[in-house]
C-alpha positions as a printed Julia matrix, in Angstrom:
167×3 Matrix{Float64}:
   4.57  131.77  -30.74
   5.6   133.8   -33.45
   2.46  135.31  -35.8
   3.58  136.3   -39.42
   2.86  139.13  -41.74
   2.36  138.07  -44.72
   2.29  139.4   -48.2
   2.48  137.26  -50.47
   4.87  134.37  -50.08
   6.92  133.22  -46.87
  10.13  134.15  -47.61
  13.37  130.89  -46.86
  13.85  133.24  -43.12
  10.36  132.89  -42.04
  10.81  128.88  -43.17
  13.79  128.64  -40.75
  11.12  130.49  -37.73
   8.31  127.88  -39.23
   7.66  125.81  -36.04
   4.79  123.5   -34.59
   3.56  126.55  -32.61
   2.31  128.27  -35.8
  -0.05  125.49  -37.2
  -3.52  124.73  -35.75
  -3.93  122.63  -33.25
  -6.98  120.39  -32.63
  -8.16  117.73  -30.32
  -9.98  114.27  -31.16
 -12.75  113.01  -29.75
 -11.89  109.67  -29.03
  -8.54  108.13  -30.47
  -9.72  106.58  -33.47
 -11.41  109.75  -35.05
  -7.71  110.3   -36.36
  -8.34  107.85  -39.03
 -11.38  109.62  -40.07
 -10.21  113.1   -39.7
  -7.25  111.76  -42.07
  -9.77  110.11  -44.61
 -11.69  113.4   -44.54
  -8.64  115.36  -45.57
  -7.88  113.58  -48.39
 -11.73  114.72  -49.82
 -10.89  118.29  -49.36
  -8.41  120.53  -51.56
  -8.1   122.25  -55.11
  -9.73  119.96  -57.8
  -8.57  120.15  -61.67
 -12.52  119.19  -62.85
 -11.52  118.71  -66.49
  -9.06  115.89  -65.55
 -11.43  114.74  -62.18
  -8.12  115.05  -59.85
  -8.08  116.72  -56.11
  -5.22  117.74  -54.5
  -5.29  117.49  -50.47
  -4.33  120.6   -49.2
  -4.29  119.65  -45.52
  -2.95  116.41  -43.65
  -3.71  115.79  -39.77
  -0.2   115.77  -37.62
   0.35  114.17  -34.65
   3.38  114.96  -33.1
   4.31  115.13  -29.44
   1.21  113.28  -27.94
  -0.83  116.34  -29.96
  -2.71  116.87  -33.89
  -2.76  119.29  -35.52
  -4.24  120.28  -39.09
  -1.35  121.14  -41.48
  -1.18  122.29  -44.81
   0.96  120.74  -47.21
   3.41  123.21  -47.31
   3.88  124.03  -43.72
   4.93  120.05  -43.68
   7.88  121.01  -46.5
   8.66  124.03  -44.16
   9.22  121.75  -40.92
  11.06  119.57  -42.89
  13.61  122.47  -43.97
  12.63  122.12  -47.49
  12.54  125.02  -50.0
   8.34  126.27  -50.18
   6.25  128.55  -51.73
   3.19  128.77  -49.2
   1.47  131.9   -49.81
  -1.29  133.78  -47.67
  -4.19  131.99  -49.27
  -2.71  128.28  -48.21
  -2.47  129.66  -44.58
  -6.16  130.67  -45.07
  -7.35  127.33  -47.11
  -5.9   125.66  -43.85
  -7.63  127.64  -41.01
 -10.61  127.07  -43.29
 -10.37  123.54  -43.35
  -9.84  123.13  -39.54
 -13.17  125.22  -39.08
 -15.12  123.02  -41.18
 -13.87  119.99  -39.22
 -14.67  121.58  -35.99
 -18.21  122.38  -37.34
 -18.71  118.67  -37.83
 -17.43  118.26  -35.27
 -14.91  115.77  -35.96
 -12.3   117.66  -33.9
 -12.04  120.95  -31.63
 -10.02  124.14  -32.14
  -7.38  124.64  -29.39
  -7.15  127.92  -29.91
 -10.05  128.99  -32.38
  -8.2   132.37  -33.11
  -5.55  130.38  -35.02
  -8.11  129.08  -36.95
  -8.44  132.85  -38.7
  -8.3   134.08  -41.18
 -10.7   132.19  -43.47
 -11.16  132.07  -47.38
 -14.53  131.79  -49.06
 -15.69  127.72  -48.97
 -16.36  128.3   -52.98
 -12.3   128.15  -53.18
 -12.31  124.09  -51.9
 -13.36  121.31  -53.59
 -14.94  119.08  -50.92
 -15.96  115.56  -52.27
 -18.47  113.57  -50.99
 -17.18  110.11  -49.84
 -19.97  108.41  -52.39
 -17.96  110.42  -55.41
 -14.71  109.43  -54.08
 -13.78  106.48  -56.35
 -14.67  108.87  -59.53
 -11.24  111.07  -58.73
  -7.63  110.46  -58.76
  -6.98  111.84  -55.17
  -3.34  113.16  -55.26
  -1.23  114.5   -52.02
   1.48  116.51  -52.7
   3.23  115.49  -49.24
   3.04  111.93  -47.68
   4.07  111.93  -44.0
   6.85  109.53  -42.92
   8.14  110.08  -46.61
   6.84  107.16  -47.96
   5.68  107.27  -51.24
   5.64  110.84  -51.77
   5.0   111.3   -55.38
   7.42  113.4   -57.27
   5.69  116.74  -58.91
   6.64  118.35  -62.07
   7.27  122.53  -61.58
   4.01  122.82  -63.39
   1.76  120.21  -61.57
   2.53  122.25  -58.63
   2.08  125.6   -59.96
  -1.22  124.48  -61.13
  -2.2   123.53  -57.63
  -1.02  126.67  -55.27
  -2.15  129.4   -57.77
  -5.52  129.13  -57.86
  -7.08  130.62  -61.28
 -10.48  130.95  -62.53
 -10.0   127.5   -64.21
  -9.9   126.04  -60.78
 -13.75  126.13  -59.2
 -15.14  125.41  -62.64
């Protein structure tokens, strides 16, 4: 298992290292909690208020008979893609799979992977009764169906956070 320094990106040579070993992995309950652990995801990310949109940072991965909570990125990474995923989106996803182990929806393999955190103020988490008031956007589809092509800027606007983002 390789463990990464990071400053403030992931540089393309830590991209090539990126493997299933670094992300967090997590066991279900019972088989079908997958599709709730997926629907859960897409109700947690970075929301643009002003325009009512959330962007799902993580996605649930199940890959070799195990899950595993992913962020966005680290799916771009696998996929040899070219990524930007910073500190804080390493962070937002061990945050994430915390708060899903506290409601216990799945449990932490290895909790320590799960660390470290960010504050919960930097995640927009929408209650399922709100969820037909927002455009709910993924920036990553898995299977590559349907992913969604992204402007430079769209993206920018959802990996750097900025005060503009938990207003």
């Amino acid at each position: 298992m390789v463990f990464y320094e990071f400053e403030k990106e992931i540089t393309m040579e830590d991209i090539a290292k990126w493997s299933i070993d670094d992300m967090v992995e997590v066991k279900l309950k019972e088989d079908d909690d997958f599709l709730k652990v997926k629907e859960t995801l897409t109700r947690i990310g970075i929301a643009s208020r002003k325009e009512k949109k959330l962007f799902q940072s993580c996605h649930i991965l199940h890959k070799q008979g195990k899950y595993y909570i992913v962020h966005f990125k680290e799916l771009f990474a696998l996929d040899g893609k070219p990524t930007n995923i910073s500190e804080n989106d390493i962070e937002r996803r061990n945050t994430i799979s915390n708060l899903l182990h506290e409601w216990e929806l799945v449990k932490l393999v290895v909790p320590e992977k799960a660390q470290p955190t960010v504050p919960i103020r930097q995640l927009k988490i929408l209650p399922f009764a709100e969820k037909d008031e927002w455009d709910l956007q993924a920036k990553y589809s898995i299977g590559n169906v349907g992913i969604k092509p992204v402007s430079e800027h769209e993206a920018k606007g959802v990996t750097e956070l900025d005060n503009t983002s938990f207003e």
